[in-house]
C-alpha positions as CSV (number, residue, x, y, z in Angstrom):
1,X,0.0,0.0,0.0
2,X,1.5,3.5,-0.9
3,X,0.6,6.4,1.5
4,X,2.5,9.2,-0.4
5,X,3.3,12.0,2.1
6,X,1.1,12.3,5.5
7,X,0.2,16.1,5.9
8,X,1.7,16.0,9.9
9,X,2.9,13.3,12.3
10,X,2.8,13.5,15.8
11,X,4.8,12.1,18.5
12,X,3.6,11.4,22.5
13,X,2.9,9.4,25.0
14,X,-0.4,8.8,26.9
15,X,-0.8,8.2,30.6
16,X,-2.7,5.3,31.3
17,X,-5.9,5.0,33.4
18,X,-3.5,4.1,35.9
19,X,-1.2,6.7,35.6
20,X,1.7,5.2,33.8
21,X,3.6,6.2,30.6
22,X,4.8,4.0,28.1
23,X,8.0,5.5,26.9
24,X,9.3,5.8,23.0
25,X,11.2,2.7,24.0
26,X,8.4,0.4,25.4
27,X,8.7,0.9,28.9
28,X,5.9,1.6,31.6
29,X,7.0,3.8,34.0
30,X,5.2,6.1,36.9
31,X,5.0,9.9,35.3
32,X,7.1,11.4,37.7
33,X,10.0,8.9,36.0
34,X,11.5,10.1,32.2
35,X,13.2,8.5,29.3
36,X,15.3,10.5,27.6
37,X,16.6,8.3,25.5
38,X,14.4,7.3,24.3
39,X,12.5,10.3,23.4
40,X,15.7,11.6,22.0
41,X,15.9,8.6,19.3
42,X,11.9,8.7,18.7
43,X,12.5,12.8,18.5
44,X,15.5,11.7,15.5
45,X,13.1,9.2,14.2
46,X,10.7,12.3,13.2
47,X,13.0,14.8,11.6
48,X,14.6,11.7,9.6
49,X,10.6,11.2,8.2
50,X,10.5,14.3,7.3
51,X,13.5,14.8,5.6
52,X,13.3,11.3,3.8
53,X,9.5,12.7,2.5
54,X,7.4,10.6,4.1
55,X,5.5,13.6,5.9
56,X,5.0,17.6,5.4
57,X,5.0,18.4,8.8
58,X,6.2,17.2,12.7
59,X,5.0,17.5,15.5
60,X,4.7,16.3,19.8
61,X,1.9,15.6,22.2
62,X,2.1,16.4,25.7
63,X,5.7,17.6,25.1
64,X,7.0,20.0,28.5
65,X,8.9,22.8,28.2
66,X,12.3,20.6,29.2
67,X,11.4,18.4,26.5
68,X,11.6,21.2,23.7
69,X,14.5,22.5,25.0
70,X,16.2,19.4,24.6
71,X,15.3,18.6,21.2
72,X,16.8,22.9,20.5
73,X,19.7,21.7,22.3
74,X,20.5,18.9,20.2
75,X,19.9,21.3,17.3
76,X,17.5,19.0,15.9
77,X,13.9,20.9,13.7
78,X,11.8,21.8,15.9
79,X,8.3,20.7,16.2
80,X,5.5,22.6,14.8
81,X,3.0,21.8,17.2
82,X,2.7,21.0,21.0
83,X,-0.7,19.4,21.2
84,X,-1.3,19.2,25.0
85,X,-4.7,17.9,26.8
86,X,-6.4,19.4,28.7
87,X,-9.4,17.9,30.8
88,X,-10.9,19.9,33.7
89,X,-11.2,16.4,35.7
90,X,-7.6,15.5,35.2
């Protein structure tokens, strides 16, 4: 099946109804915990799909203010969105 070029990607991470966080890398963890590493090879993952083509436009979910300043730090493209939730029972 050929896609062509998606319009925007997003990266994040969800809590659970729980309150864990499955990192880039596939680990659960409590949200006060982080993974770094991981986010920084998911975050290199992106700008590599959009350079390669294979979509316009990236983007992060849920992304704190640490967060972007890491990806600006590893002078990396920075994201074009922060979609963040918010939920006046959360």
């Amino acid at each position: 099946m050929k896609l062509g070029t998606l319009p925007e990607v997003a990266y994040h991470g969800k809590l659970d109804e729980n309150g864990m966080w499955t990192s880039p890398s596939g680990q659960k963890m409590l949200k006060k915990y982080d993974d770094k590493a991981g986010r920084t090879a998911g975050w290199k993952g992106m700008v590599e799909a959009k350079k390669s083509g294979k979509c316009k436009s990236i983007g992060v979910s849920n992304f704190t203010i640490r967060h972007l300043l890491e990806i600006k730090a590893m002078g990396l493209d920075m994201p074009t969105v922060n979609q963040v939730e918010m939920n006046a029972f959360y």
